[in-house]
C-alpha positions in Angstrom: 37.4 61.7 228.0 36.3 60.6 231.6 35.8 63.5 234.2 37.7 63.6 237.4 36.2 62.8 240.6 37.4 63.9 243.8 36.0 63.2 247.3 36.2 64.0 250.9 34.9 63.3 253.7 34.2 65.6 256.3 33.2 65.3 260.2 30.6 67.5 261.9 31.0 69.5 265.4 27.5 66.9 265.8 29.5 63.9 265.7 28.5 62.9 262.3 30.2 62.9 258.7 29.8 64.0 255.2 31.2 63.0 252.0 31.0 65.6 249.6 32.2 64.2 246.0 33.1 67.1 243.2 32.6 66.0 239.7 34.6 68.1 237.6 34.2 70.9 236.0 31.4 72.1 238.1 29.4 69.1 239.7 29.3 68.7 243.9 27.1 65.9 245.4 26.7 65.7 249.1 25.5 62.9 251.4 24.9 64.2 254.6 24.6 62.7 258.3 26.7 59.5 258.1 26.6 58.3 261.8 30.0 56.9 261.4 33.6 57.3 259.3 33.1 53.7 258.1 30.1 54.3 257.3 31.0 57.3 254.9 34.4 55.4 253.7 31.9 52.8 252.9 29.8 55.0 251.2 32.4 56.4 248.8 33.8 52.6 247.9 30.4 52.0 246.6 30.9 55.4 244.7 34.2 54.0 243.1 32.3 51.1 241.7 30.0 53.3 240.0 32.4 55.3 238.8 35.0 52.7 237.7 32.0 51.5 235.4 31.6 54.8 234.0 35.8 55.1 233.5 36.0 58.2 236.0 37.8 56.6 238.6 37.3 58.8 242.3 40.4 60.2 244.4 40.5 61.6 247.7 40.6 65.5 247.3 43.6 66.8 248.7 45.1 70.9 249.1 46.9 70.6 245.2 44.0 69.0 243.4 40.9 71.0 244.9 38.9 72.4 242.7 39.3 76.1 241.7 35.1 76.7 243.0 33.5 76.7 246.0 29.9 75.7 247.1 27.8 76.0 249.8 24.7 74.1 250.9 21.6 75.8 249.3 19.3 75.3 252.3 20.0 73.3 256.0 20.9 69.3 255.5 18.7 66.5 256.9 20.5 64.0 258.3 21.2 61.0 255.3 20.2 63.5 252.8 21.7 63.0 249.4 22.0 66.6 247.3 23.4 68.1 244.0 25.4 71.7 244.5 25.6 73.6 241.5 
């Protein structure tokens, strides 16, 4: 059975954007620093190819489909950094 993939995308007091993508039951992967929205929406189209070819298709997270766990960031991002949260 495919997992569920949700993302959002967040934007940064900085000026910048994340898209943090939650892999369910307990996968989060971040990419951090995106200098732009398009840039990030961009970002998570290319993520819906690669999921589409592994039959997970990827929605946008919203209030009623968030996952039931939190994460936070094990150490300080660098800007464009790519990370797994488990």
């Amino acid at each position: 059975m495919p997992r569920r993939v949700f993302y959002r995308i967040s934007d940064r007091p900085d000026g910048l954007f994340d898209a943090i993508t939650t892999i369910e039951p307990d996968t989060v992967i971040r990419r951090d620093g995106f200098g732009s929205l398009a840039e990030a929406e961009e970002w998570v189209d290319g993520l819906r190819i690669l999921m589409a070819a592994l039959g997970a298709p990827v929605a946008q997270e919203t209030d009623t489909e968030r996952p039931a766990f939190e994460t936070a960031p094990v150490d300080p991002p660098r800007s464009g950094q790519l990370r797994t949260v488990r």
